[in-house]
C-alpha positions, 0 to 999 in steps of 0.5 A, a space after each residue: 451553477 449548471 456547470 457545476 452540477 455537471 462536474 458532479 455528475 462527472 465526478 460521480 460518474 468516475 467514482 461508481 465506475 471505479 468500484 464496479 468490475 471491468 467487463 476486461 476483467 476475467 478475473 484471473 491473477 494478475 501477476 507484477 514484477 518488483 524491482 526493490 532498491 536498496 539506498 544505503 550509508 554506513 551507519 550502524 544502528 541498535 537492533 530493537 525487538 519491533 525493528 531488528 535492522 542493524 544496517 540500512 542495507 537490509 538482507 535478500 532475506 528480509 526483502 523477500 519476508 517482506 514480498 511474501 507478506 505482500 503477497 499473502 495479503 493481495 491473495 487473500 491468504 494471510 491471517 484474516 480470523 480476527 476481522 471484526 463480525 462486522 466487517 467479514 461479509 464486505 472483505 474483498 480478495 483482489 487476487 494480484 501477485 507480486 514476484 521479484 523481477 527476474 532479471 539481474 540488474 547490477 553485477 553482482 547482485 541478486 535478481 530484482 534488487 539493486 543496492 547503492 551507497 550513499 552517505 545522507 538520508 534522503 526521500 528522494 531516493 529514485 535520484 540515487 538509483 533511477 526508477 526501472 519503466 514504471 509501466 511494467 514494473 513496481 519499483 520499491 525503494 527502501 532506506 532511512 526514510 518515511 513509508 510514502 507513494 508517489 503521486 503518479 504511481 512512479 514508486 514506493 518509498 519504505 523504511 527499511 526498519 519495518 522491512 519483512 516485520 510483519 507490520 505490512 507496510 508495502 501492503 498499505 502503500 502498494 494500495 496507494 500505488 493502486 489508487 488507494 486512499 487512507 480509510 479516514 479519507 483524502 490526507 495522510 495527516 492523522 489530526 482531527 483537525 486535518 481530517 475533520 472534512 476530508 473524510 471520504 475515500 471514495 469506496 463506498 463500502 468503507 464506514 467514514 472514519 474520524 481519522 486513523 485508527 492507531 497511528 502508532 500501531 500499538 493496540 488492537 483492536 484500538 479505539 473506535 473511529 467511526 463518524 457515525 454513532 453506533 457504526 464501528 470503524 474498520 481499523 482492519 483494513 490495511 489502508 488504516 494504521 492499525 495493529 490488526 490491519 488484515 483486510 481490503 474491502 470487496 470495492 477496495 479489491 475491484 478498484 485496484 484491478 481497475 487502476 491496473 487494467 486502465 493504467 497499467 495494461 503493460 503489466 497484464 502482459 507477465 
């Protein structure tokens, strides 16, 4: 029992000093290069209105879209106007920019981006092409593949449908990568069941949500999914699945500095 009280002391302990501001933190922008990776086969796909790609080995173009609308996000200029009333005084700006690598990394190629073939699917793209010293850089791979981050924060797996369509799909994961949670809580799963008692992000200005908001990112605003009666949930924050996702919390912005100047110092250095 005792040692148990003193884990949750602990555990308690960690989870406070994880939203509050690093006295290292001077409060400039930290800036992280980006290698993206581009796995691709030869099939050809129907362009959609929502997904325009007819290729797996989407353009400089799209790519580049796609770290602009990053950027916007992480620097609190993109379009916020319609976060709901409730949740305007708690939306956090963390003030990080992201850049393509400046460095060419295959003959041929462009700056920060490397393509290569291959025939299959597969999520385990960083076997195709090996992830670039993961302590400096964000290393993004985009493929026929689900939208996943790595545990340990080595990379970022995307779909290259949603690649530069506004739908800020790196922008939710760049938040795993920065020791982010769901805004439902510890589990990707959308369920009810699944989630009913994992509930807790850890950010504690964030309202616990049922689970996410709209899966399918068709509504917006979507149904209310707050847990408790009378709150709203906060489908704009960009770690729910949401049509009008727009937002980080205040505590959701000092979280992610403090993973990067505790565990990532080498990118301090760009």
């Amino acid at each position: 029992m005792v040692r148990m009280v003193f884990l949750m002391i602990i555990l308690l302990s960690t989870h406070m000093q994880s939203q509050t501001p690093l006295s290292t933190d001077d409060g400039r922008t930290i800036k992280i290069p980006v290698i993206f990776h581009v796995i691709h086969s030869n099939r050809v796909y129907t362009p959609k209105t929502k997904y325009p790609h007819s290729s797996e080995n989407i353009s400089d173009d799209a790519i580049l879209a796609e770290l602009k609308d990053l950027n916007l996000d992480f620097m609190g200029l993109n379009d916020r106007s319609f976060v709901d009333p409730h949740f305007v005084n708690i939306m956090g700006n963390p003030n990080i920019e992201f850049h393509i690598a400046d460095t060419i990394l295959q003959v041929g190629g462009s700056k920060g981006i490397i393509r290569k073939f291959h025939a299959r699917s597969t999520k385990y793209m960083y076997r195709v092409s090996d992830t670039i010293n993961t302590k400096k850089y964000l290393n993004v791979y985009i493929g026929n593949t689900g939208n996943v981050t790595n545990l340990n924060g080595d990379w970022i797996n995307l779909n290259f449908r949603e690649i530069g369509t506004n739908t800020h799909v790196l922008t939710h994961e760049a938040g795993h990568w920065l020791g982010l949670y769901h805004i439902w809580g510890r589990i990707g799963s959308c369920s009810w069941v699944k989630t009913r008692f994992k509930r807790d992000d850890w950010i504690d200005d964030t309202p616990a949500q049922s689970r996410c908001s709209d899966l399918k990112r068709r509504e917006c605003p979507p149904k209310n999914r707050a847990v408790k009666r009378g709150e709203k949930s906060n489908y704009n924050n960009f770690m729910d699945y949401s049509a009008c996702r727009c937002m980080f919390t205040k505590k959701q912005a000092v979280k992610m500095r403090n993973q990067i100047i505790l565990n990532r110092s080498e990118m301090l250095s760009n």
